[in-house]
MIDOSE-1310 file (N, C-alpha, C; in nm, 2 decimals, decimal comma, always signed):
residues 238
xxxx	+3,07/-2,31/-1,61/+2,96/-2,25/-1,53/+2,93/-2,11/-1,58; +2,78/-2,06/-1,60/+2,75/-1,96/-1,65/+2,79/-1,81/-1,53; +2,79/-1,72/-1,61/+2,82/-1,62/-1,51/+2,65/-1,58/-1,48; +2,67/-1,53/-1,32/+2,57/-1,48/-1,34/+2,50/-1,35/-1,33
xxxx	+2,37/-1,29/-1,34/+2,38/-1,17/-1,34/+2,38/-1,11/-1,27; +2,38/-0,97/-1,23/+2,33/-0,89/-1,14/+2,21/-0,87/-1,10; +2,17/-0,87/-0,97/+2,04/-0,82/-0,96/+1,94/-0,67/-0,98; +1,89/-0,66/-1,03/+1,77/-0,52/-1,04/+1,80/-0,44/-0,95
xxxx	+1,82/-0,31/-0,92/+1,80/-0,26/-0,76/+1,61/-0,24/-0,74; +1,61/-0,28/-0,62/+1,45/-0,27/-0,56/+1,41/-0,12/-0,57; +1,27/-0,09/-0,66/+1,23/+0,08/-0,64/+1,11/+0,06/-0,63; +1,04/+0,17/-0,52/+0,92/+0,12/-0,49/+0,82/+0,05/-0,46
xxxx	+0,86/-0,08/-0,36/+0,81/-0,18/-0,32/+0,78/-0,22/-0,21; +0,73/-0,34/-0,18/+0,76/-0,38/-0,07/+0,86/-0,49/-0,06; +0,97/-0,44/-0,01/+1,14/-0,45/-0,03/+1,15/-0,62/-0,01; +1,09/-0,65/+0,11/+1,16/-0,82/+0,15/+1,06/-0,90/+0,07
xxxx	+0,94/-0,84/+0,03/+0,88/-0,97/-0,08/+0,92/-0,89/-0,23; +0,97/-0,86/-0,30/+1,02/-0,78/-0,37/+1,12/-0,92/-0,38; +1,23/-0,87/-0,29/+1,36/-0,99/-0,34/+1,32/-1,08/-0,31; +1,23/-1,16/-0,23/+1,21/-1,28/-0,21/+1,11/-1,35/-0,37
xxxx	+1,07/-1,25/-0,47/+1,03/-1,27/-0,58/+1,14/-1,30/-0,64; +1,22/-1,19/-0,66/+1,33/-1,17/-0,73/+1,45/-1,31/-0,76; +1,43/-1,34/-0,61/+1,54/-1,46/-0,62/+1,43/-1,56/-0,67; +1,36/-1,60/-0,62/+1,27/-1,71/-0,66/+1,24/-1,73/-0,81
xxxx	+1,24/-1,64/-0,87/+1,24/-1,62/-1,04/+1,37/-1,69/-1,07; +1,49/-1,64/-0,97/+1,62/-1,72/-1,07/+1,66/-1,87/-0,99; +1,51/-1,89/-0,90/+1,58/-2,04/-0,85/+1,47/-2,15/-0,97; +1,37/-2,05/-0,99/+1,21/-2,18/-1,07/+1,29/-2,15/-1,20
xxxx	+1,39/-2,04/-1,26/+1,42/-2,08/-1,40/+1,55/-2,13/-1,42; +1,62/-2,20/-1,32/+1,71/-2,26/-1,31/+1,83/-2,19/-1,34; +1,83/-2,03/-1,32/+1,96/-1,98/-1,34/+2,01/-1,96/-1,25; +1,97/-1,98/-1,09/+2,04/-2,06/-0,98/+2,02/-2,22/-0,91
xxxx	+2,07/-2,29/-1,03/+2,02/-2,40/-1,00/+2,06/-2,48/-0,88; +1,97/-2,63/-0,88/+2,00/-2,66/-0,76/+2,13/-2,71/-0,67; +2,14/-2,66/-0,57/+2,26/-2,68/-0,51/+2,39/-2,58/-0,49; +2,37/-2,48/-0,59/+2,43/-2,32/-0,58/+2,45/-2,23/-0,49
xxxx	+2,54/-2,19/-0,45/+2,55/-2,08/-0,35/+2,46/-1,96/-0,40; +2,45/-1,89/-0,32/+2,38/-1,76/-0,31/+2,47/-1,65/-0,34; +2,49/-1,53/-0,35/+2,57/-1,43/-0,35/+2,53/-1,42/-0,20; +2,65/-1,36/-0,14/+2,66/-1,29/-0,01/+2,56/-1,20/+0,02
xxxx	+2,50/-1,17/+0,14/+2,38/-1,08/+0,18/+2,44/-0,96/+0,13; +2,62/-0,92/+0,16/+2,64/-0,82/+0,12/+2,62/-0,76/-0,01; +2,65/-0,86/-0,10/+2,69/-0,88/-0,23/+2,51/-0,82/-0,27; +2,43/-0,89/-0,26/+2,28/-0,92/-0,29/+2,22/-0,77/-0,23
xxxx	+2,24/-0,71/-0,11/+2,20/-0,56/-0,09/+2,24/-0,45/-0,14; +2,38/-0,46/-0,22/+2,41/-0,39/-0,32/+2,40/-0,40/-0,41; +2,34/-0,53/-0,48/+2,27/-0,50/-0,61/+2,11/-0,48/-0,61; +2,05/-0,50/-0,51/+1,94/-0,47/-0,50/+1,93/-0,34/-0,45
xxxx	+2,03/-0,26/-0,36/+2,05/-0,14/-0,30/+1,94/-0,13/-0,19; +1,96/-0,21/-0,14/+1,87/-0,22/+0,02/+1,93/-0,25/+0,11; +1,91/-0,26/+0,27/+1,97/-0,34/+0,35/+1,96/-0,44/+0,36; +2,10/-0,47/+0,43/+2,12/-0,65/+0,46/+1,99/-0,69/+0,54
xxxx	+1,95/-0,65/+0,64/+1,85/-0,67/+0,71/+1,70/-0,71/+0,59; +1,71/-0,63/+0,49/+1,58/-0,73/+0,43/+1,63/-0,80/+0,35; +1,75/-0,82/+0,29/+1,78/-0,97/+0,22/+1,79/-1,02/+0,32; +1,80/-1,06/+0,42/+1,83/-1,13/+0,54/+1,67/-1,19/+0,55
xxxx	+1,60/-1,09/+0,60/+1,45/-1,15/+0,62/+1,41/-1,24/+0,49; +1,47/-1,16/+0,39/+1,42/-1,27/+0,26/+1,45/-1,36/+0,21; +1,55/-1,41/+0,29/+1,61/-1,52/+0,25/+1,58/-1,64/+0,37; +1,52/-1,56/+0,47/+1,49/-1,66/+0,59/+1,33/-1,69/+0,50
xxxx	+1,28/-1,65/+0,49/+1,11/-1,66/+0,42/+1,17/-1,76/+0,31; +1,28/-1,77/+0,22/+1,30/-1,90/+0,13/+1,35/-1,98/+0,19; +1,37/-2,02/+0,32/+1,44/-2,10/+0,36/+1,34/-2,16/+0,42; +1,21/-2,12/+0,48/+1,11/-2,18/+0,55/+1,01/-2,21/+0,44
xxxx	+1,01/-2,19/+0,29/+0,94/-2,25/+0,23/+0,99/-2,38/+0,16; +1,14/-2,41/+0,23/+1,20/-2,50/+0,11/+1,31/-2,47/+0,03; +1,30/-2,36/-0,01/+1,35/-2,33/-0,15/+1,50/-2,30/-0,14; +1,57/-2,25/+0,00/+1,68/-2,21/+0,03/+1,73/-2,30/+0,15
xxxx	+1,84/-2,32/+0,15/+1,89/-2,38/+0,28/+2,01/-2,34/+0,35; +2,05/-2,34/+0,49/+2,14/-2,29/+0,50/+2,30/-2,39/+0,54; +2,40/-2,35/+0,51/+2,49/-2,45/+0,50/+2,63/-2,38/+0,57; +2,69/-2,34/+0,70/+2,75/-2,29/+0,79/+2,73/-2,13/+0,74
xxxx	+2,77/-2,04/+0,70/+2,83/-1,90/+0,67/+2,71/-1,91/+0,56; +2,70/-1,98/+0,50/+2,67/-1,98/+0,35/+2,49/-1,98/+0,32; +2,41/-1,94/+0,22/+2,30/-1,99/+0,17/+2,26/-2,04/+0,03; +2,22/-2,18/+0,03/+2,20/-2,26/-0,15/+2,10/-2,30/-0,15
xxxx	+2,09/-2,30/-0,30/+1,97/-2,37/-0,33/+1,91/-2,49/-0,28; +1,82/-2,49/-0,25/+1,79/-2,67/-0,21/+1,83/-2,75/-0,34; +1,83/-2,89/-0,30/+1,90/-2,97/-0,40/+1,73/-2,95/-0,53; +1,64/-3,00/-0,45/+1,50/-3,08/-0,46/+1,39/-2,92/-0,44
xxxx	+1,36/-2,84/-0,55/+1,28/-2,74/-0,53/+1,16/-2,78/-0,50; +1,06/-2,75/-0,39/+0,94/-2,83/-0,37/+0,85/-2,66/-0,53; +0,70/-2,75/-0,52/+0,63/-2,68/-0,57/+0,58/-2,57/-0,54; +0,62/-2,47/-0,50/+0,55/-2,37/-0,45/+0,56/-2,25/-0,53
xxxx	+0,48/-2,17/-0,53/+0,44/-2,02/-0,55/+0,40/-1,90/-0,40; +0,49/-1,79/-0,44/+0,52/-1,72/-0,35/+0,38/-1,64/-0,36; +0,28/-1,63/-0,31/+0,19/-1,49/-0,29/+0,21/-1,34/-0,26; +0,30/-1,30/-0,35/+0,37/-1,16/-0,32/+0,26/-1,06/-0,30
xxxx	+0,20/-1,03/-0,41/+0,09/-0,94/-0,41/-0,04/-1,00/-0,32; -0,12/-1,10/-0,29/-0,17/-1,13/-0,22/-0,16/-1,08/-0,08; +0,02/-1,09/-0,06/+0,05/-1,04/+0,08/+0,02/-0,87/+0,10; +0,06/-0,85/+0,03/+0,03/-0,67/+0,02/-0,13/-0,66/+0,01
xxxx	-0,23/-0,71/-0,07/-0,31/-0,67/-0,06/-0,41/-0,69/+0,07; -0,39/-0,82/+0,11/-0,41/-0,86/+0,28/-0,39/-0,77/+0,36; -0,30/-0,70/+0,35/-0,26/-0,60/+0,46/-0,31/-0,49/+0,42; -0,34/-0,46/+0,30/-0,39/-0,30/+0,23/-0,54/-0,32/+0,27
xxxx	-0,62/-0,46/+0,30/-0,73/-0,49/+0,35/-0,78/-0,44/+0,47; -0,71/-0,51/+0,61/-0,67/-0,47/+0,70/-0,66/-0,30/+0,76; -0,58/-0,25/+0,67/-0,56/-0,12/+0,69/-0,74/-0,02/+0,65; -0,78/-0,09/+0,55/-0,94/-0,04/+0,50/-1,01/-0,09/+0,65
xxxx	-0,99/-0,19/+0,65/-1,12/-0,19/+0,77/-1,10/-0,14/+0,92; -0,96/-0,08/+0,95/-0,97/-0,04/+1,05/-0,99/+0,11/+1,02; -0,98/+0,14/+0,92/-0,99/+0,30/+0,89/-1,17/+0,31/+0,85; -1,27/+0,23/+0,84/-1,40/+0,18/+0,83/-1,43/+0,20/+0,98
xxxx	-1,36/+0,14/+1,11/-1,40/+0,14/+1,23/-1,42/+0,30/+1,27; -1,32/+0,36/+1,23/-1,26/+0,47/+1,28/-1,31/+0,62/+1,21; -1,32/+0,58/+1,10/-1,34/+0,69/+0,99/-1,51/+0,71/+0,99; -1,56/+0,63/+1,01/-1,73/+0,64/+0,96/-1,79/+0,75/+1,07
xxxx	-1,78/+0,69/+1,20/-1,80/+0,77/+1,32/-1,74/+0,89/+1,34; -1,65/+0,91/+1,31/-1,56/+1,00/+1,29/-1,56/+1,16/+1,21; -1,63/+1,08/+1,09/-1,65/+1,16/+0,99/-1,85/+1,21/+1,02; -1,97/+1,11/+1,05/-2,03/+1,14/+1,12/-2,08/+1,26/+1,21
xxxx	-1,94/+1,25/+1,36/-1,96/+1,34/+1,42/-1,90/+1,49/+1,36; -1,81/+1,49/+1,24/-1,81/+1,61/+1,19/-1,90/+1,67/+1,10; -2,01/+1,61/+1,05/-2,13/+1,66/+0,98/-2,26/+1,68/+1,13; -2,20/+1,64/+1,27/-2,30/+1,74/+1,33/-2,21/+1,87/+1,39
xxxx	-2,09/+1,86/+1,40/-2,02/+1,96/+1,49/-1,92/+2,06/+1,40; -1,89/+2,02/+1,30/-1,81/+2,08/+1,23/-1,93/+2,23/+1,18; -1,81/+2,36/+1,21/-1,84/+2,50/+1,21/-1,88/+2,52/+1,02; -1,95/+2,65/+1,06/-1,98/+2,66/+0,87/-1,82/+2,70/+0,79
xxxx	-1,70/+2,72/+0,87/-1,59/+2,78/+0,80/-1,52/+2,65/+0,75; -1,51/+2,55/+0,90/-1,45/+2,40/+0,84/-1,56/+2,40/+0,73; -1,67/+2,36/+0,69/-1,76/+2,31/+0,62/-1,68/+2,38/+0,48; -1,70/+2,49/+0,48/-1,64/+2,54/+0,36/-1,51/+2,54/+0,32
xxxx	-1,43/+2,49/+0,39/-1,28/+2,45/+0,36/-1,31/+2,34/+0,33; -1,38/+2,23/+0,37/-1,36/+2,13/+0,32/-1,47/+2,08/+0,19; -1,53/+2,21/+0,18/-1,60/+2,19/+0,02/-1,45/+2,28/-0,08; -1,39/+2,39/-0,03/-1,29/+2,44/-0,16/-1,18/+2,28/-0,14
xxxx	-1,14/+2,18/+0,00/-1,02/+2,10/-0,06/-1,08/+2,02/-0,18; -1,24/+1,96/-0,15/-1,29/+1,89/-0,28/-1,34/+1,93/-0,42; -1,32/+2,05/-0,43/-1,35/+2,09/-0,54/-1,17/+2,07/-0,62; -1,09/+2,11/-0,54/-0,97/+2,09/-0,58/-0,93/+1,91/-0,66
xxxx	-1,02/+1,84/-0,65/-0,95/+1,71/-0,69/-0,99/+1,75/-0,86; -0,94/+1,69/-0,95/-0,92/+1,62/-1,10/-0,90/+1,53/-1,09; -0,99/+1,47/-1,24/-0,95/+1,30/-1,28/-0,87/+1,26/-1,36; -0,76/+1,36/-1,38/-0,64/+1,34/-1,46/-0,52/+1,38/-1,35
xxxx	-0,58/+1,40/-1,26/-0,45/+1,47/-1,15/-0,27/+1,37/-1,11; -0,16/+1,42/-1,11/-0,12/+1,32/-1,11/-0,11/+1,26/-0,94; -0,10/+1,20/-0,95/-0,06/+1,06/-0,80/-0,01/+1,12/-0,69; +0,12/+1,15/-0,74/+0,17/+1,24/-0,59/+0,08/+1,36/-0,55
xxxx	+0,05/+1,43/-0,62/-0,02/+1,59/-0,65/-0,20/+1,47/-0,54; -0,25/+1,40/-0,60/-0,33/+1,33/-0,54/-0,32/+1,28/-0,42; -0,25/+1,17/-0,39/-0,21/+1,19/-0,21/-0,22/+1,29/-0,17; -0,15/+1,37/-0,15/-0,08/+1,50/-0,09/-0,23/+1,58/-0,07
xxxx	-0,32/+1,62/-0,17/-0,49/+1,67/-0,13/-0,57/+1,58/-0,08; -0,53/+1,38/-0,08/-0,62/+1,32/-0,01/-0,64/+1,34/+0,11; -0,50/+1,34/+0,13/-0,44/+1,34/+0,29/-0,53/+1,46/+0,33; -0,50/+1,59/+0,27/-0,54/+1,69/+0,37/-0,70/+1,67/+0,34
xxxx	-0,79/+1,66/+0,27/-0,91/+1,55/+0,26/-0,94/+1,57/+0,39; -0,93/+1,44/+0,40/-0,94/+1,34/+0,52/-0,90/+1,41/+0,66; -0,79/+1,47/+0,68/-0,76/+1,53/+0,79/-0,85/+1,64/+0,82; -0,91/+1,71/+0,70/-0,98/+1,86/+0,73/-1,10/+1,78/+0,76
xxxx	-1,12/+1,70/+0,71/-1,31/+1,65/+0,79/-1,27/+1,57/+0,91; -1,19/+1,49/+0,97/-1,17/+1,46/+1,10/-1,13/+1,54/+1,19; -1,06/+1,67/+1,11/-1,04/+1,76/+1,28/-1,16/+1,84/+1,29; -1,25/+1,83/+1,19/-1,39/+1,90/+1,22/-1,48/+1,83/+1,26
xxxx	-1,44/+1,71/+1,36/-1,54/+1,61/+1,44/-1,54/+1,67/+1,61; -1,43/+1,77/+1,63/-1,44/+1,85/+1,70/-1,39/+1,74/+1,89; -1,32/+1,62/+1,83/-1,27/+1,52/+1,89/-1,16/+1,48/+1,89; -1,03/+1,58/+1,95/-0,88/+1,58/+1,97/-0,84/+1,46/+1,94
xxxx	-0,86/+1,37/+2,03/-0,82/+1,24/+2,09/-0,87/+1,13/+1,96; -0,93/+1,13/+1,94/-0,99/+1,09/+1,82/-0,89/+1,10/+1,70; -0,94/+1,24/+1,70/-0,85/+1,32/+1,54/-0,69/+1,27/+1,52; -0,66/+1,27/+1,66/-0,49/+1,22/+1,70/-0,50/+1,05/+1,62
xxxx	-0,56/+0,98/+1,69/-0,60/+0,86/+1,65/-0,64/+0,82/+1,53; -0,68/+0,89/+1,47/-0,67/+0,85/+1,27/-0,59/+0,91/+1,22; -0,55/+1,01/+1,26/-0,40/+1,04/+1,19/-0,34/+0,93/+1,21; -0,31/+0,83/+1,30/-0,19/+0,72/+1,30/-0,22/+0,62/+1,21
xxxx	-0,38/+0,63/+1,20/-0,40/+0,48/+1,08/-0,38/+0,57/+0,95; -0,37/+0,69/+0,90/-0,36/+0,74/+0,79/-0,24/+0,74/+0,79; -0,17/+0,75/+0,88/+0,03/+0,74/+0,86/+0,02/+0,61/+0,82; -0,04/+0,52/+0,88/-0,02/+0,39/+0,86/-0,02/+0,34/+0,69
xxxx	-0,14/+0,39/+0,67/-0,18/+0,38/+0,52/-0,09/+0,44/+0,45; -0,07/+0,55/+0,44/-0,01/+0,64/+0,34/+0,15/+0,60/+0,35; +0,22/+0,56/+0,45/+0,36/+0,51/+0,47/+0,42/+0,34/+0,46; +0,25/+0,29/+0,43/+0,28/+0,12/+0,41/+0,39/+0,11/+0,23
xxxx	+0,47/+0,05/+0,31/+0,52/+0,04/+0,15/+0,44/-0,08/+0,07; +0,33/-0,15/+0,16/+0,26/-0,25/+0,05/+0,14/-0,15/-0,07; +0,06/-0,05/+0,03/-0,01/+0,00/-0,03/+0,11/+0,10/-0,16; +0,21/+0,19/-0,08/+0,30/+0,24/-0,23/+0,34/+0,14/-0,35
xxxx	+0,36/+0,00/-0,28/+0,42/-0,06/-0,36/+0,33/-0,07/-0,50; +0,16/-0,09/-0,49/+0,04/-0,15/-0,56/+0,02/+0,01/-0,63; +0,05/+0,09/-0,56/+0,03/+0,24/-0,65/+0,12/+0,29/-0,77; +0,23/+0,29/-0,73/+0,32/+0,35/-0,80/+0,39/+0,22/-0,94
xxxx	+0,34/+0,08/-0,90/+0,39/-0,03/-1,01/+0,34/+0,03/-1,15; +0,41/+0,06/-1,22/+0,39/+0,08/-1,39/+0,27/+0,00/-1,43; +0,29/-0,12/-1,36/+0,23/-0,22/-1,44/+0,02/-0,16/-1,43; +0,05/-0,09/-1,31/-0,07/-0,02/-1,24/-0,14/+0,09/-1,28
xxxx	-0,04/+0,18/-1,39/-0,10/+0,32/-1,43/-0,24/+0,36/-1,45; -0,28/+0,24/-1,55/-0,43/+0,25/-1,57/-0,55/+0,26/-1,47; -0,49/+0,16/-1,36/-0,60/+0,11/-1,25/-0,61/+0,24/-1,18; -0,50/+0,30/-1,12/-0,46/+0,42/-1,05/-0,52/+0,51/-1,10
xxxx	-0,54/+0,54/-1,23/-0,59/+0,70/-1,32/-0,74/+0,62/-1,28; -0,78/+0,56/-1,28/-0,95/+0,57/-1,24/-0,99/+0,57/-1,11; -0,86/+0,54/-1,00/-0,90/+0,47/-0,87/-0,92/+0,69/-0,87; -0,81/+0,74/-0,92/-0,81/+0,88/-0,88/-0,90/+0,97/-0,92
xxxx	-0,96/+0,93/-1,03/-1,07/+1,01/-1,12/-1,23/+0,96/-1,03; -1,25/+0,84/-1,00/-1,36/+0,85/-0,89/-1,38/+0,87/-0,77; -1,22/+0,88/-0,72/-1,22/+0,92/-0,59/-1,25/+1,08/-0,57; -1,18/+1,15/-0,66/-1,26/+1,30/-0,65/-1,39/+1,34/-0,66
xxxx	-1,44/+1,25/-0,73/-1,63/+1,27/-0,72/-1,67/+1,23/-0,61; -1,60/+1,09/-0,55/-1,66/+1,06/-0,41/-1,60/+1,15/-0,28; -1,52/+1,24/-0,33/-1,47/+1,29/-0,20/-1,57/+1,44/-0,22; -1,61/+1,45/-0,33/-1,67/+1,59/-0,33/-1,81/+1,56/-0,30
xxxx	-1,85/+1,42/-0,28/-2,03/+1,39/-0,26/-2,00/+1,43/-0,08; -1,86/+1,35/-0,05/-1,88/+1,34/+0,10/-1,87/+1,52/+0,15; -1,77/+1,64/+0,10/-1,82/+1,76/+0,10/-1,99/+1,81/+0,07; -2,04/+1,78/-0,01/-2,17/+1,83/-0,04/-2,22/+1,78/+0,10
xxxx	-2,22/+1,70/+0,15/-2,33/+1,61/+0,25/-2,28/+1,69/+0,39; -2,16/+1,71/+0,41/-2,11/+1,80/+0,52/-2,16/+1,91/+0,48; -2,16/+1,99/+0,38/-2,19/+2,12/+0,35/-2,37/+2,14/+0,40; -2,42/+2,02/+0,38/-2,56/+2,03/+0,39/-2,58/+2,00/+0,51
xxxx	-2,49/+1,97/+0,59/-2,54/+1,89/+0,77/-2,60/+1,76/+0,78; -2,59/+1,67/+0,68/-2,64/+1,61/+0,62/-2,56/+1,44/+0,69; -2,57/+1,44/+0,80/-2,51/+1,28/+0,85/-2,51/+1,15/+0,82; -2,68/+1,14/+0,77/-2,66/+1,04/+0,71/-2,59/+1,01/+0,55
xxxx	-2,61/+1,14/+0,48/-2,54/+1,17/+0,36/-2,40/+1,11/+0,35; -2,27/+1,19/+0,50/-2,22/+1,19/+0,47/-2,16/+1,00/+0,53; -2,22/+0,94/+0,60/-2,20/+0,85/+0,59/-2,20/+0,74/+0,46; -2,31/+0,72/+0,44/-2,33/+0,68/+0,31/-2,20/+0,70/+0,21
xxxx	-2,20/+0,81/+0,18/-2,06/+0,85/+0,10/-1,94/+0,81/+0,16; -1,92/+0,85/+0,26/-1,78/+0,82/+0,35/-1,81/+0,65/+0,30; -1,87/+0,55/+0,34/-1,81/+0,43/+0,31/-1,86/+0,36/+0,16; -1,91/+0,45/+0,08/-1,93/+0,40/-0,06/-1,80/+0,43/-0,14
xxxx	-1,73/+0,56/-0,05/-1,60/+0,57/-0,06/-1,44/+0,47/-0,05; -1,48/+0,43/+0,08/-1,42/+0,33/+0,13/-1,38/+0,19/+0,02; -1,53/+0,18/+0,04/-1,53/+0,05/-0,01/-1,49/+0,02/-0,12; -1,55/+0,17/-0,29/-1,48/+0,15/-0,39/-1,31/+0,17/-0,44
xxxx	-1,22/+0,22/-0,37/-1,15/+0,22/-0,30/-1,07/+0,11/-0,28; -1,12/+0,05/-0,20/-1,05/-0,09/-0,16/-1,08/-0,20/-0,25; -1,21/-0,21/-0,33/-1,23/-0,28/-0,46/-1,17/-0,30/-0,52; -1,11/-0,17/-0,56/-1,05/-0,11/-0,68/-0,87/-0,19/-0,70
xxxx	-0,82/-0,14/-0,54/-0,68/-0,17/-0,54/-0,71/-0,35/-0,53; -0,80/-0,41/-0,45/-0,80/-0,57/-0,41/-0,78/-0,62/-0,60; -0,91/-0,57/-0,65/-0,96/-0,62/-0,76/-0,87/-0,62/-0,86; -0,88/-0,51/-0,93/-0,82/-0,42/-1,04/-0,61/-0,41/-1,04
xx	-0,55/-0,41/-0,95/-0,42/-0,37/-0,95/-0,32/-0,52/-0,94; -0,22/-0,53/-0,95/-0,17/-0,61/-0,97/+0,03/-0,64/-0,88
C-alpha cells in the first residue's frame, strides 16, 4: 500500500469547501481509493491547519453526496464513487451574489439621501477619499480606502440607524471568507488588478456627482458601480 501524502494547509479560503475540494481530488484520482480509511479529523486539521469543526462539516457534505461514508469511529471511501462534481466556486460566488444585492437594497437609497443632505465638508472629504484610489494600488491598501469609501458617503446620508445598518452588510462583505477567498486566489491576480483599476474611476464619478448635488448622478454611478463589480468577480474570477 502506497504511503500517503500529506495534506496542503488551507490559506485564504473558504475553509470547509476548500477541504471538501481537497479531499475529493484524492478520492476522483484514486489516491484514496475505494473503501480506504480517512485520516482522523485530528490528523486532517493539522495538516490542513484548521479546525476539527470544518473538517467535520467537510466531511459531513462528502458523506451526503455519496462520496464518504461513515463506519463506527471511522470515515471511508464509498466502495462505488457516484458521478459528481463538487461546485466549490459556484458556492462562493452565490453567496458573493447575495451579498451584492442586498447591498443594491440598501446602498442606492442610501447613498441617494447623501447627495441631498450631506454638508459641503462631507462632500469634500469624500471627493479627497476618491481622488486617493490608483489602478495599480495594491489589494489590501485597496480595501482598507474602499471601506472608508463607502462608509464616508453613508454617514453623510445624515441617517444613524441606517448608517449602523450598512455597516453590518459591509462587515458582512468585507469578512465573507467566500468573497476573500475569490480575491486574494493567485490564480485571480489579473481579474483583481482591473476589478481595482475601474473601481477607482467609478468611485471618483460617484464623488463628482455628490460634489455636484447631483442625485440622480449619483445614483446612476452608485449602481453602474455595483453592478460592474459583481460582473467582474461572477464572470471573470475563478
Amino acid at each position: 500500500m502506497t504511503e500517503q501524502r500529506a495534506f496542503e494547509p488551507i490559506v485564504r479560503s473558504t475553509v470547509t469547501s476548500r477541504i471538501s475540494e481537497e479531499l475529493s481530488k484524492r478520492l476522483t484520482s484514486g489516491e484514496l481509493p475505494p473503501g480506504s480509511a480517512l485520516p482522523s479529523e485530528r490528523i486532517l486539521a493539522d495538516q490542513f491547519r484548521v479546525g476539527r469543526t470544518s473538517v467535520r462539516e467537510a466531511i459531513s457534505g462528502l458523506v451526503s453526496l455519496g462520496l464518504i461514508e461513515r463506519r463506527g469511529n471511522g470515515s471511508f471511501v464509498t466502495e462505488h464513487l457516484p458521478q459528481v462534481s463538487i461546485p466549490v466556486s459556484d458556492e462562493r460566488k452565490d453567496f458573493v451574489s447575495l451579498l451584492f444585492e442586498t447591498r443594491r437594497v440598501l446602498e442606492l437609497p442610501i447613498f441617494e439621501l447623501a447627495a441631498f443632505r450631506a454638508t459641503d465638508a462631507e462632500r469634500a472629504d469624500i471627493v479627497a477619499v476618491g481622488r486617493k484610489f490608483s489602478d495599480e494600488m495594491p489589494l489590501v491598501e485597496f480595501r482598507e480606502l474602499d471601506r472608508l469609501f463607502h462608509n464616508s458617503v453613508a454617514a453623510a446620508c445624515g441617517n444613524r440607524l441606517l448608517f449602523e445598518l450598512y455597516g453590518k452588510v459591509l462587515d458582512a462583505l468585507f469578512q465573507s471568507e467566500a468573497f476573500n477567498s475569490l480575491l486574494f486566489d493567485r490564480a485571480n491576480e489579473e481579474g483583481v488588478a482591473r476589478i481595482i483599476a475601474r473601481s477607482g474611476r467609478e468611485h471618483r464619478a460617484i464623488a463628482n456627482s455628490l460634489l455636484a448635488g447631483d442625485p440622480v448622478g449619483v445614483l446612476e454611478a452608485s449602481e453602474a458601480h455595483l453592478e460592474s463589480v459583481e460582473r467582474q468577480i461572477v464572470d471573470d474570477l475563478v
